[in-house]
MIDOSE-1310 file (N, C-alpha, C; in nm, 2 decimals, decimal comma, always signed):
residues 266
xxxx	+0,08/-0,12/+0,00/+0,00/+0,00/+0,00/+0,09/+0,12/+0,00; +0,18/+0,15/+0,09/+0,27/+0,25/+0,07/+0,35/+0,24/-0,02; +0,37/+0,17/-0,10/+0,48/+0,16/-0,23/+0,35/+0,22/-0,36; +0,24/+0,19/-0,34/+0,13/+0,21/-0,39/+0,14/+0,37/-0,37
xxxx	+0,12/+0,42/-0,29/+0,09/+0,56/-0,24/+0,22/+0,62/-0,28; +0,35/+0,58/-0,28/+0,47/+0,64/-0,32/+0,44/+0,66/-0,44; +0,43/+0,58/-0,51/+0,43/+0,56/-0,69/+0,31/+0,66/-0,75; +0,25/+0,69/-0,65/+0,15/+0,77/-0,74/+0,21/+0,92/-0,71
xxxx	+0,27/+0,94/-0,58/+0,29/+1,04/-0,53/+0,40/+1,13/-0,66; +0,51/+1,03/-0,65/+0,56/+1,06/-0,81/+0,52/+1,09/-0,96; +0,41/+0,95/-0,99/+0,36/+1,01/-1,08/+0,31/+1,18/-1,10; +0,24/+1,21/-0,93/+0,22/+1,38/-0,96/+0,29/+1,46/-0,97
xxxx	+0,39/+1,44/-0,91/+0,52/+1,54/-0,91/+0,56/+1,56/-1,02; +0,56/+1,43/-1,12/+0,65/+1,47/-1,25/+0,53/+1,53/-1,36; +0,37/+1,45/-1,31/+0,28/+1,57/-1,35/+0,27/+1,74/-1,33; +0,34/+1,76/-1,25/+0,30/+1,88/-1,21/+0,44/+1,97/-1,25
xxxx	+0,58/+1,92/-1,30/+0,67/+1,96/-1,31/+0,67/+1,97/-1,47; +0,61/+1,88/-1,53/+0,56/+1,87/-1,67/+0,46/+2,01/-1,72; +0,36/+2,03/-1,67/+0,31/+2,11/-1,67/+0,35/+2,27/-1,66; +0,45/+2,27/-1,55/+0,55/+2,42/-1,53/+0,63/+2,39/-1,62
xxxx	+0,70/+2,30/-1,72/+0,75/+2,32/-1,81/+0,70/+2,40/-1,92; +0,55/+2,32/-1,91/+0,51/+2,37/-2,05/+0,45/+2,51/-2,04; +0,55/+2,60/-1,98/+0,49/+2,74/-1,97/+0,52/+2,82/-2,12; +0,48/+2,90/-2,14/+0,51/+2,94/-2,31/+0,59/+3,13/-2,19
xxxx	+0,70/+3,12/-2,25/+0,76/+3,26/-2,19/+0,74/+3,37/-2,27; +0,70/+3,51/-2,23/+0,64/+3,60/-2,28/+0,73/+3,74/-2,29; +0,80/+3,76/-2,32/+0,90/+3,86/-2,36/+0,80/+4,05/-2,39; +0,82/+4,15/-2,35/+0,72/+4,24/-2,43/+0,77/+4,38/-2,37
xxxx	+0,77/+4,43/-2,49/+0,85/+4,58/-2,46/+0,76/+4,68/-2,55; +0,82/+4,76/-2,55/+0,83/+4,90/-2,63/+0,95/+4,98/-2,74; +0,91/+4,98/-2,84/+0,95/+5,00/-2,95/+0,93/+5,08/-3,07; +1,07/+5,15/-3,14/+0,96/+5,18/-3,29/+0,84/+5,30/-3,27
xxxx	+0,83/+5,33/-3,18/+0,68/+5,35/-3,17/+0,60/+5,26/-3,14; +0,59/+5,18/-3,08/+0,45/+5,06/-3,08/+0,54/+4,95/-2,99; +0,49/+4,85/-2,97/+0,50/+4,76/-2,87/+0,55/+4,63/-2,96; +0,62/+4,51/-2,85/+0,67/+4,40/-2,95/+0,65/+4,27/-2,84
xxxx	+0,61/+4,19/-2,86/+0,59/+4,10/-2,79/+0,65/+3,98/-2,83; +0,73/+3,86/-2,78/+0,80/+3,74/-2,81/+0,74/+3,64/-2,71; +0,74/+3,52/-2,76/+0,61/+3,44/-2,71/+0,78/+3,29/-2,76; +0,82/+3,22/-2,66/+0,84/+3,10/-2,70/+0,84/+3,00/-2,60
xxxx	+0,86/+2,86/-2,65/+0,86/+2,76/-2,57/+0,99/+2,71/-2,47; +1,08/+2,70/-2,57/+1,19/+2,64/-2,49/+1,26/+2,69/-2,34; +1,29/+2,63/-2,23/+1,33/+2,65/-2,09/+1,44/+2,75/-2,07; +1,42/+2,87/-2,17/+1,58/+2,91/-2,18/+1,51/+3,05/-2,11
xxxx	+1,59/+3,11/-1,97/+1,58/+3,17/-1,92/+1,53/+3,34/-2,00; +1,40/+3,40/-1,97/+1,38/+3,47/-2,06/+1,41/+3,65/-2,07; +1,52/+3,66/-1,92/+1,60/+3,76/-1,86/+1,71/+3,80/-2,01; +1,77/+3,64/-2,00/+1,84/+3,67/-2,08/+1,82/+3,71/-2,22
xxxx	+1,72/+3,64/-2,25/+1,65/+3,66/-2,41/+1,61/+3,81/-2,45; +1,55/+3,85/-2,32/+1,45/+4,00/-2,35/+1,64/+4,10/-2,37; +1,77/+4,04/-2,28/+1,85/+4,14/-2,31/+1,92/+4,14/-2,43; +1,93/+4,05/-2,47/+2,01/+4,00/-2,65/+1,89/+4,07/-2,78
xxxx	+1,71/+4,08/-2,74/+1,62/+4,17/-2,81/+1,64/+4,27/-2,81; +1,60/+4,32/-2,66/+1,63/+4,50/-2,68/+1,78/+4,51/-2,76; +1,92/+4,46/-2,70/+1,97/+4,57/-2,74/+1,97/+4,52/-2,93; +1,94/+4,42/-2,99/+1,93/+4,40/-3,10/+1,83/+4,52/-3,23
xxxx	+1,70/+4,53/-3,09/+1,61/+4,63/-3,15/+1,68/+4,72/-3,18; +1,77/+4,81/-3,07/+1,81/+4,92/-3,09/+1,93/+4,90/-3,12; +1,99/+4,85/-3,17/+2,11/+4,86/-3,24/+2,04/+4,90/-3,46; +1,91/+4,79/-3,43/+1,84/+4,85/-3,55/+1,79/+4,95/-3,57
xxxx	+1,76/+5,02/-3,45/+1,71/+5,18/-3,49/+1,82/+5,28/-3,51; +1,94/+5,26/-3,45/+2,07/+5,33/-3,49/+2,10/+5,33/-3,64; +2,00/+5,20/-3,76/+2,03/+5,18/-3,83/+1,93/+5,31/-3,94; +1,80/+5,20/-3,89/+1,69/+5,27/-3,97/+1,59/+5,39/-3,98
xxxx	+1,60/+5,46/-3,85/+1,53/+5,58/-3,80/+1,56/+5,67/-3,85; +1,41/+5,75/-3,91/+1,41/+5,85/-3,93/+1,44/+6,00/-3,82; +1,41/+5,93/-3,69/+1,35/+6,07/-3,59/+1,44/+6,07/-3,50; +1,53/+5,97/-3,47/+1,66/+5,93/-3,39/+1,83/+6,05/-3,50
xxxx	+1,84/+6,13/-3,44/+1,97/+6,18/-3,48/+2,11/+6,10/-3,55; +2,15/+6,13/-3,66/+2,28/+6,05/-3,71/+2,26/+5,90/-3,71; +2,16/+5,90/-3,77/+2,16/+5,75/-3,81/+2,20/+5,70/-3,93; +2,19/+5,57/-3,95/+2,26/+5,52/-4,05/+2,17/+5,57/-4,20
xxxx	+2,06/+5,59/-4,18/+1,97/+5,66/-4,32/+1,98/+5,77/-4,32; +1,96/+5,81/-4,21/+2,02/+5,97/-4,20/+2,13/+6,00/-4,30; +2,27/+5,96/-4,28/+2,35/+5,98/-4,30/+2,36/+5,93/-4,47; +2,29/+5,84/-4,51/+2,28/+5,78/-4,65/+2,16/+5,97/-4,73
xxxx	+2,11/+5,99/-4,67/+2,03/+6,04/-4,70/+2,09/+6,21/-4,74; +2,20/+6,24/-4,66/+2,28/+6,34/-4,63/+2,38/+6,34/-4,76; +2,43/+6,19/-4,78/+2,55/+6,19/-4,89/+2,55/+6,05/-4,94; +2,50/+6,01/-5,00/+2,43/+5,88/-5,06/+2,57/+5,81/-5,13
xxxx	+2,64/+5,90/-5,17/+2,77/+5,83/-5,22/+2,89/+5,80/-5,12; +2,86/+5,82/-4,99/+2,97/+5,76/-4,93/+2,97/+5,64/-4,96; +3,05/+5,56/-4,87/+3,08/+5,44/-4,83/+3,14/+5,31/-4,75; +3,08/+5,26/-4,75/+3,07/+5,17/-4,59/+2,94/+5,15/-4,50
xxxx	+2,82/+5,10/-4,58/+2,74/+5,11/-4,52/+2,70/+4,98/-4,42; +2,64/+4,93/-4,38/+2,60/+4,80/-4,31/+2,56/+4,73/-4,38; +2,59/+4,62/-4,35/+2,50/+4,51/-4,45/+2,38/+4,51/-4,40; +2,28/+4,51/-4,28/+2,16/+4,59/-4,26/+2,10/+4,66/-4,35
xxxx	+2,16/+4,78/-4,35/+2,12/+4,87/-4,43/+2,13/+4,83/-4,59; +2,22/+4,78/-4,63/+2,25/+4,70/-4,80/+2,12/+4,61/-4,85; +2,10/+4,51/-4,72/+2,00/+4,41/-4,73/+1,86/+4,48/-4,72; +1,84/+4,53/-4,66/+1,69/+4,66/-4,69/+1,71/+4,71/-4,81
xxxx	+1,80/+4,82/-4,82/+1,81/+4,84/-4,94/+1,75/+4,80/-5,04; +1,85/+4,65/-5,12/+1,81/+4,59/-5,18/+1,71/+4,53/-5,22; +1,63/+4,48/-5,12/+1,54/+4,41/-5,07/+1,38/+4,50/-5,11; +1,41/+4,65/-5,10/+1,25/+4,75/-5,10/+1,28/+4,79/-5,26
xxxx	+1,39/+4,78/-5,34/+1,38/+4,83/-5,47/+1,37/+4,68/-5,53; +1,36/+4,57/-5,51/+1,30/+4,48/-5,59/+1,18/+4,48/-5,58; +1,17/+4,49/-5,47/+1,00/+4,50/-5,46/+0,90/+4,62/-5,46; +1,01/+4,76/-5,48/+0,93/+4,88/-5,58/+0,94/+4,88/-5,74
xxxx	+1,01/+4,78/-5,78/+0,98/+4,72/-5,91/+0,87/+4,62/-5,96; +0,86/+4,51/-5,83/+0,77/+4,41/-5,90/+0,63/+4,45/-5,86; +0,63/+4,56/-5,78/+0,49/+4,61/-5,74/+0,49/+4,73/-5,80; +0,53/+4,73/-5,95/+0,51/+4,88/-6,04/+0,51/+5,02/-5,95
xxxx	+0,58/+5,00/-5,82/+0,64/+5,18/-5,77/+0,49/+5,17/-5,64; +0,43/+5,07/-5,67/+0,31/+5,08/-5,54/+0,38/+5,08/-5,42; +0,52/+5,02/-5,40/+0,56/+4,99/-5,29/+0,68/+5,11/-5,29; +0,74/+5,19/-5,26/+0,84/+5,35/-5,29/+0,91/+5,38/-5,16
xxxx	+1,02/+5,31/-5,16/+1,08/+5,33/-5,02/+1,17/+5,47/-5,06; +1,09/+5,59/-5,15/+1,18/+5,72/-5,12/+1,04/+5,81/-5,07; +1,05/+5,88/-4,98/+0,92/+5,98/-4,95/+1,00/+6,12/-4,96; +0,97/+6,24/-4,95/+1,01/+6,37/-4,98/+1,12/+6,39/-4,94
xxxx	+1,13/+6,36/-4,81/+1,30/+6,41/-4,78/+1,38/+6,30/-4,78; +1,36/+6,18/-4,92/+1,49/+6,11/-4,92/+1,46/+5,97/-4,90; +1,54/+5,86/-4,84/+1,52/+5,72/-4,85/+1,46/+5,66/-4,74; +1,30/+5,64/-4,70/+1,29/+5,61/-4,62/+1,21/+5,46/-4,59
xxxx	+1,29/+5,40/-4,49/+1,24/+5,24/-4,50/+1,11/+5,27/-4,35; +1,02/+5,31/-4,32/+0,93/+5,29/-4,23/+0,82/+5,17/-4,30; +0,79/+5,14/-4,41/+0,70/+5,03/-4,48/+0,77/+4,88/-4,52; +0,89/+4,90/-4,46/+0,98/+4,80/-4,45/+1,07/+4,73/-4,32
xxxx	+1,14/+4,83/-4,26/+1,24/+4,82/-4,14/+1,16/+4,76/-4,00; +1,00/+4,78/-3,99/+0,99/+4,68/-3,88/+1,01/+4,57/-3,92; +0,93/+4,50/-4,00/+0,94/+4,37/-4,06/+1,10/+4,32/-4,06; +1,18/+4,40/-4,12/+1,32/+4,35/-4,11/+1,36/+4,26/-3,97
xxxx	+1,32/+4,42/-3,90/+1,34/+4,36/-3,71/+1,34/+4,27/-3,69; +1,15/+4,24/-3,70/+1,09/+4,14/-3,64/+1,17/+3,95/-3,75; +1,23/+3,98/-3,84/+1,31/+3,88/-3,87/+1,46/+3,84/-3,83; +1,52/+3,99/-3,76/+1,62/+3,95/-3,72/+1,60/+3,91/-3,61
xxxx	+1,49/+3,97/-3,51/+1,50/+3,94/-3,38/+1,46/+3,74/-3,38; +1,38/+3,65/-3,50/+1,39/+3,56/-3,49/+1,47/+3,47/-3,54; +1,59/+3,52/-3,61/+1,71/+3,47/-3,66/+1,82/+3,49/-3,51; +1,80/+3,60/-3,44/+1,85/+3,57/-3,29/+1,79/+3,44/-3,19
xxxx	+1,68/+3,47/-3,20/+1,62/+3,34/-3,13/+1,64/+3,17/-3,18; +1,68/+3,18/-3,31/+1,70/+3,04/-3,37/+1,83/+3,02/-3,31; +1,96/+3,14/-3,31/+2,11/+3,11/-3,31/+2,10/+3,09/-3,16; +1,97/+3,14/-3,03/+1,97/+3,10/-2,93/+1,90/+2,97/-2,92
xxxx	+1,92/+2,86/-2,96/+1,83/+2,78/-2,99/+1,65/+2,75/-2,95; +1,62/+2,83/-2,99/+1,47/+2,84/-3,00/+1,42/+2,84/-3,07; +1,32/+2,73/-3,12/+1,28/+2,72/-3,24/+1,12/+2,71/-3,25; +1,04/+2,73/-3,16/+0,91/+2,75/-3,10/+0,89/+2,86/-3,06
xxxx	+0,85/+2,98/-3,16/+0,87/+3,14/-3,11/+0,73/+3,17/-3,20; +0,68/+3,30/-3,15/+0,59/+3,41/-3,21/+0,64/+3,50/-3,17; +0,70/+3,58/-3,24/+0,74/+3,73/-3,28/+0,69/+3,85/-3,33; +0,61/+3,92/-3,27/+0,53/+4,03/-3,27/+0,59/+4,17/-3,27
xxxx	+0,61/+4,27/-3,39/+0,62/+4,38/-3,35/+0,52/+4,47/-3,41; +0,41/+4,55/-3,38/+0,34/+4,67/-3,39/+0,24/+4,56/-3,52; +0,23/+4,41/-3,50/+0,15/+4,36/-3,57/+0,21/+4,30/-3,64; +0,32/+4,32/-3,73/+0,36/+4,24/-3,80/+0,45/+4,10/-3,70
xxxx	+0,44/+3,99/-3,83/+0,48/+3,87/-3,71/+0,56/+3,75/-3,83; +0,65/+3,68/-3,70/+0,71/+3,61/-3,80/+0,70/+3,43/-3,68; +0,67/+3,33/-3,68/+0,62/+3,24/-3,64/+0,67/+3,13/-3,65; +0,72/+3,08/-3,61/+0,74/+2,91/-3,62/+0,79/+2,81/-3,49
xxxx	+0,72/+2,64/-3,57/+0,74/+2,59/-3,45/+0,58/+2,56/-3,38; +0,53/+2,55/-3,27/+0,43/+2,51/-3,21/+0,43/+2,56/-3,06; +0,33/+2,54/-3,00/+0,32/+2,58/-2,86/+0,30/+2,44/-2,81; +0,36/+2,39/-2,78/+0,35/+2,23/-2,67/+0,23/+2,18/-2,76
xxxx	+0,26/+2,10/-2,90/+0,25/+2,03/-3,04/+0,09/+2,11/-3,07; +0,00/+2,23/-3,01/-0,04/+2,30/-3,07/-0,02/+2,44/-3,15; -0,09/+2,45/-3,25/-0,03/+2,57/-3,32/-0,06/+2,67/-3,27; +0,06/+2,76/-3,31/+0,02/+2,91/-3,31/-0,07/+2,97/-3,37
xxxx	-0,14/+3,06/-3,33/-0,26/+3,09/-3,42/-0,23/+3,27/-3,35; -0,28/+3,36/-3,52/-0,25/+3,46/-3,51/-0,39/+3,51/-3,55; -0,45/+3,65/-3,53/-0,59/+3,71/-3,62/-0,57/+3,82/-3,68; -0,63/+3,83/-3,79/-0,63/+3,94/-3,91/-0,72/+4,04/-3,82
xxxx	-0,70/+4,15/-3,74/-0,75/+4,24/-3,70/-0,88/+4,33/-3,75; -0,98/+4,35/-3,71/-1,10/+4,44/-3,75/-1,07/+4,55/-3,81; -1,08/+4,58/-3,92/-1,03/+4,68/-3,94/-1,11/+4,83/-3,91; -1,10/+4,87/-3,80/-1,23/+4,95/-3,69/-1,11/+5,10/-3,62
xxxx	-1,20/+5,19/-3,64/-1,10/+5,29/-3,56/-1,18/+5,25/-3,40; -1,29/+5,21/-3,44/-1,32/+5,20/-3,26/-1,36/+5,02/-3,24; -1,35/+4,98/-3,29/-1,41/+4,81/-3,27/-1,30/+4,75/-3,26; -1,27/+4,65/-3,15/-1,13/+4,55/-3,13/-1,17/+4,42/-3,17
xxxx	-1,07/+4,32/-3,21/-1,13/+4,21/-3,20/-1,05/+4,12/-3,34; -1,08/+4,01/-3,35/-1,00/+3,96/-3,46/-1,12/+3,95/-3,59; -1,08/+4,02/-3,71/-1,19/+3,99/-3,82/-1,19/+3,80/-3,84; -1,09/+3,75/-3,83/-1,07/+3,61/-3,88/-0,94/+3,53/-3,78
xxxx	-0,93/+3,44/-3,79/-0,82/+3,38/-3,71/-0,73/+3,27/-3,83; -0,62/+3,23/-3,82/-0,55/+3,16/-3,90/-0,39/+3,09/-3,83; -0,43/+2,97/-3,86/-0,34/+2,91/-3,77/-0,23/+2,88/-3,86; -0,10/+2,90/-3,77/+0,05/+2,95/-3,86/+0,09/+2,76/-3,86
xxxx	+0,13/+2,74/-3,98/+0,19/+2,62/-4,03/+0,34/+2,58/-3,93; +0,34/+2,48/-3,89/+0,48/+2,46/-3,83/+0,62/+2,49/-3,89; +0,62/+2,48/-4,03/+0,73/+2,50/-4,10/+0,78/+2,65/-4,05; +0,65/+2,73/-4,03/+0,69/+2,88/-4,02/+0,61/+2,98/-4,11
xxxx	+0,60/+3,13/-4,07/+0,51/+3,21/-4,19/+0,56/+3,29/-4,12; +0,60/+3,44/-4,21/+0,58/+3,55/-4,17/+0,43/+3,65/-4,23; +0,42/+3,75/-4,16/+0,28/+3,75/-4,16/+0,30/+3,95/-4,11; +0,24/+4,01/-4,24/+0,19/+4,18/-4,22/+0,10/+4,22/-4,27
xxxx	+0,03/+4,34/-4,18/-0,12/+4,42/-4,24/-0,06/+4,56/-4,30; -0,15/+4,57/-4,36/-0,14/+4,76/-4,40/-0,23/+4,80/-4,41; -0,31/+4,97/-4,36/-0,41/+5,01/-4,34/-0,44/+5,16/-4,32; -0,50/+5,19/-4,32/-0,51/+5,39/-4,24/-0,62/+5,39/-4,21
xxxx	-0,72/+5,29/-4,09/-0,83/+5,29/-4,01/-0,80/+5,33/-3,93; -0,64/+5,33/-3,88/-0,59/+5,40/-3,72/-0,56/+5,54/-3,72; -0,45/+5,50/-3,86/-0,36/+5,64/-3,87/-0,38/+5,67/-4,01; -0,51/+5,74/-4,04/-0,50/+5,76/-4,16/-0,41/+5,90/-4,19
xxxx	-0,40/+5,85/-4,35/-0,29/+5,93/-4,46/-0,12/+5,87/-4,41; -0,08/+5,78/-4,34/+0,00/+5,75/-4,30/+0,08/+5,71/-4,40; +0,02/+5,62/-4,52/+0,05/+5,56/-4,63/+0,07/+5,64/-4,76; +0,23/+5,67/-4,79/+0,19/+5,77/-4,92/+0,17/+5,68/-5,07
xxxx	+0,18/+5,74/-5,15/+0,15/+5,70/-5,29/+0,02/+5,71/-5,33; -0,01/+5,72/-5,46/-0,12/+5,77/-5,57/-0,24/+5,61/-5,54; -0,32/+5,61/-5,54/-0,42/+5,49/-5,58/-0,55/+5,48/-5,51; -0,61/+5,39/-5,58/-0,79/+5,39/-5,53/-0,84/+5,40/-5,38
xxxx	-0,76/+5,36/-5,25/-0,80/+5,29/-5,16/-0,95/+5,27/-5,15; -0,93/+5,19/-5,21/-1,08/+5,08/-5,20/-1,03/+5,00/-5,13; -0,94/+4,95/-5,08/-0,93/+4,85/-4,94/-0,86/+4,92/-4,84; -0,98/+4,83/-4,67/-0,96/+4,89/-4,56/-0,83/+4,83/-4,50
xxxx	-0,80/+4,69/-4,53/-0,65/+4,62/-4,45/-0,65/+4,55/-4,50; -0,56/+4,50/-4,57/-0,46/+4,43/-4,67/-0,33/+4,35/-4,60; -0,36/+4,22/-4,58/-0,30/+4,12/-4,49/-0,16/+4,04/-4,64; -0,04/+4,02/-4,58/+0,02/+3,95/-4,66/+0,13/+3,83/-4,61
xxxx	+0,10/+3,76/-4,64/+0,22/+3,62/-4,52/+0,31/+3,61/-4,66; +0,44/+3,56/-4,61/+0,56/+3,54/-4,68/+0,66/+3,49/-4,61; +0,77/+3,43/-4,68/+0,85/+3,33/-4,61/+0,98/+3,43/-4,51; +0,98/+3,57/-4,53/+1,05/+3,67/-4,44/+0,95/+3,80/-4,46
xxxx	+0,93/+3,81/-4,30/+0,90/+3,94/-4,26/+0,88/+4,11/-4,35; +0,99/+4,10/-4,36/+1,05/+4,22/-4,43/+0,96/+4,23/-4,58; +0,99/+4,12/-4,67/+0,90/+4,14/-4,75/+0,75/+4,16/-4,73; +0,70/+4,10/-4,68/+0,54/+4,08/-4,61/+0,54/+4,23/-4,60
xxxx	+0,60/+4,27/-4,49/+0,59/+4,42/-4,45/+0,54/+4,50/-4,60; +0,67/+4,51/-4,69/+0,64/+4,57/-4,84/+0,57/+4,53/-4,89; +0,52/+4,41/-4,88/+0,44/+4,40/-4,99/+0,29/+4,41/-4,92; +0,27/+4,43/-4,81/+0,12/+4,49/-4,75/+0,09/+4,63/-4,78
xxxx	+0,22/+4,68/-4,80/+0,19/+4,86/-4,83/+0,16/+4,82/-4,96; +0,27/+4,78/-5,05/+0,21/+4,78/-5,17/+0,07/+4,74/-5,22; +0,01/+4,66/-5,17/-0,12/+4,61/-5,18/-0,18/+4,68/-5,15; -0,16/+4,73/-5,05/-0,26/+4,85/-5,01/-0,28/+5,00/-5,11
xxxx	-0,20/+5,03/-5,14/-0,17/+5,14/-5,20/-0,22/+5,09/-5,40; -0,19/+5,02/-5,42/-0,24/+4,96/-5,55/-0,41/+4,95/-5,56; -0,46/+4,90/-5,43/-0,61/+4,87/-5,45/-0,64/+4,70/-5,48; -0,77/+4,67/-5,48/-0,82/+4,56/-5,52/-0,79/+4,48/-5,62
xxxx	-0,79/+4,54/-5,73/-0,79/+4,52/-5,84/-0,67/+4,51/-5,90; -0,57/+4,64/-5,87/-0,45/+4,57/-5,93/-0,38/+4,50/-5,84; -0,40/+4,52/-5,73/-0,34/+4,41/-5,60/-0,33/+4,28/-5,60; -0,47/+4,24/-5,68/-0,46/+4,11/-5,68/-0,38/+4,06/-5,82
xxxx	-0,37/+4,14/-5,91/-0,35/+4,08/-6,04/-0,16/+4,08/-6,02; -0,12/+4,18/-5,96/+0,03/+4,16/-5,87/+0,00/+4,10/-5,82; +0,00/+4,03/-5,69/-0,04/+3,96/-5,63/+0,00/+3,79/-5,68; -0,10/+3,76/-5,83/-0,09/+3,64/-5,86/-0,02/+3,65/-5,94
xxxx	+0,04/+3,74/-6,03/+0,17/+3,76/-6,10/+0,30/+3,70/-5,98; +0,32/+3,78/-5,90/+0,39/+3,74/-5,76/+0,42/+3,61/-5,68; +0,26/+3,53/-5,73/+0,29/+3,39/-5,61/+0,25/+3,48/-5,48; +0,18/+3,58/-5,47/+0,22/+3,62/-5,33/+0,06/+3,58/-5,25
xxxx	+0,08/+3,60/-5,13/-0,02/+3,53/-5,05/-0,08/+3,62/-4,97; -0,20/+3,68/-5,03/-0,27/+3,81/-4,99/-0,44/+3,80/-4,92; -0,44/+3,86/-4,81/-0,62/+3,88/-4,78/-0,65/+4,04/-4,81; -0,71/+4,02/-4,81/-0,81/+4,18/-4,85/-0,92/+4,21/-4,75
xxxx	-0,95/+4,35/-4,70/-1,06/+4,33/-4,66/-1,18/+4,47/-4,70; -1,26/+4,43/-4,75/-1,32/+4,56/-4,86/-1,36/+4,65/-4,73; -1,43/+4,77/-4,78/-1,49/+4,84/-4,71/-1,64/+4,78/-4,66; -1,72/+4,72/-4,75/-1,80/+4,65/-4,73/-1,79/+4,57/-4,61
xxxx	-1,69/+4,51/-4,54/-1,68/+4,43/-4,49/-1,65/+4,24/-4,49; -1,65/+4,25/-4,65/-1,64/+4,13/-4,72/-1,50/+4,13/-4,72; -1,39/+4,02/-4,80/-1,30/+3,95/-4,83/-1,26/+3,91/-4,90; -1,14/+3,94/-4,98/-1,10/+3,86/-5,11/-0,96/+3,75/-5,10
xxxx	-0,89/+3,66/-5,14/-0,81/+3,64/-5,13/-0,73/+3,59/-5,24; -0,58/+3,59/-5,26/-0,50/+3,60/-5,37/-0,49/+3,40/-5,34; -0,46/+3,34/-5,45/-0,49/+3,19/-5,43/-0,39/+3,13/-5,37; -0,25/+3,16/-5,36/-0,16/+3,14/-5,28/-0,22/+3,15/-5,09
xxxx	-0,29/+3,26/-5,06/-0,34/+3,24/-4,95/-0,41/+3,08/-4,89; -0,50/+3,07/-5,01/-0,57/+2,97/-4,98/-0,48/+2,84/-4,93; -0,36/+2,84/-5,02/-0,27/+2,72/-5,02/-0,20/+2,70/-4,88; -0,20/+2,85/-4,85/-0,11/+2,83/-4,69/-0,20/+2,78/-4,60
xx	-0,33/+2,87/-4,62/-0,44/+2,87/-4,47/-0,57/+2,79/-4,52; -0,57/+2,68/-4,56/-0,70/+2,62/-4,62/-0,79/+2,60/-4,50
């Protein structure tokens, strides 16, 4: 009877130690302007994690900031022909003129005073900050910054699940929900229901938020503005030119989606 009562007593313990494992660690700051939240599984102390993000964030705003003094665009912006830039900065670069080409100039990382990556440089973040988390071996993360999100992995063998936001200046809530594939998705909105005129460039806005998943952040980011700024119509026909994997969401309240979406989130 007491070997009986022992054996179970154990069984609870390692129930109950199982369970404090499977705590999902919650990382969440301020950033950018807007807030960033990191969500992962593995037992790795999350003191240390939150200090290897921040100073990662900000070592990226030294890069990308417009409103931050002598930054790295700043300074591109001041004399475009120097040299020695970051590869940071090379890899954006690069990265927003491919995709102000295949999105016929809908996507324009130059605004009036010069080269500016704000429709791009969170998304970048939010990929480096999970290219940090992989090299800390974590491979079970959701990575959140100001909405855009990069995902992979599972939460204790359930999925992550992310929601395409209402597009409401006063109503919260998720229009739809979509559960992120284990392989991984990166995942951005574009919109001006919050902050309207935020978004520059010429076009119909006939859509309220324009959702885009892609295999890195950074593009997603671009190519949500782009979509947005293009409209319905030609959004989607880039779009399926592209392979790219788009939700829409009209003014009406209705939904369209690019067929690549369907393939990821059936």
């Amino acid at each position: 009877m007491i070997l009986v009562v022992r054996t179970l007593s154990l069984s609870l313990l390692f129930l109950l130690l199982a369970c404090a494992n499977e705590t999902v660690k919650n990382i969440t700051g301020a950033i950018y302007g807007t807030t960033y939240s990191i969500k992962y599984t593995e037992n790795i102390d999350p003191n240390t994690i939150h200090n290897l993000v921040a100073d990662e964030l900000n070592r990226l705003d030294l890069i990308f900031s417009t409103y931050k003094p002598n930054t790295e665009i700043q300074k591109y912006n001041a004399n475009p022909s120097m040299e020695g830039w970051s590869r940071d900065f090379e890899n954006v670069y690069n990265l927003a003129f491919v995709i102000a080409a295949q999105s016929k100039g809908t996507f324009d990382p130059v605004s009036e005073e010069g080269l500016d990556y704000s429709g791009i440089a969170k998304g970048y973040a939010v990929d480096k900050v999970a290219e940090l988390l992989e090299k800390n071996d974590i491979t079970n993360y959701f990575v959140e910054i100001g909405g855009e999100i990069n995902a992979k992995g599972s939460k204790y063998s359930q999925p992550w699940v992310f929601g395409v936001e209402i597009p409401s200046e006063d109503e919260n809530g998720a229009y739809m929900a979509f559960e992120v594939p284990e392989t991984g998705i990166s995942v951005a909105t574009s919109g001006e229901y919050r902050e309207p005129g935020h978004i520059w460039g010429d076009g119909p806005r006939d859509i309220v938020s324009v959702t885009v998943a892609s295999e890195d952040t950074a593009s997603a980011d671009a190519w949500a503005t782009a979509m947005y700024v293009a409209g319905v119509e030609e959004g989607m026909t880039i779009a399926e030119a592209n392979d790219l994997a788009v939700f829409f969401i009209l003014p009406d309240g209705s939904s369209k989606q690019s067929s690549n979406w369907g393939k990821i989130f059936p």
